[in-house]
C-alpha positions, 0 to 999 in steps of 0.5 A: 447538501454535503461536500461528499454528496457532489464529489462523486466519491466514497472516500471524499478525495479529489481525482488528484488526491486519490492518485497521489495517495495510490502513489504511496500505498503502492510504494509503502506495500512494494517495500514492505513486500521486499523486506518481508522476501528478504527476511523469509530468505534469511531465516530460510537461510538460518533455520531451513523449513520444509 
């Protein structure tokens, strides 16, 4: 038997692992989301579109 038969899990991480890595994805696409609005709103402000 494998050690990722019994975890339960696809990815092979523990409950804790898994939250901790959600932790940094969501921060990693929440900053990345920030500066992608930032840049939209310098180049709207530089060359307006639309």
């Amino acid at each position: 038997m494998s050690q990722h038969e019994h975890s339960g899990s696809l990815s092979g991480l523990s409950e804790a692992e898994a939250k901790e890595f959600n932790k940094f994805f969501i921060a990693s696409f929440t900053g990345f989301t920030l500066v992608a609005i930032v840049a939209h709103f310098l180049a709207w402000n530089w060359r307006p579109w639309g």
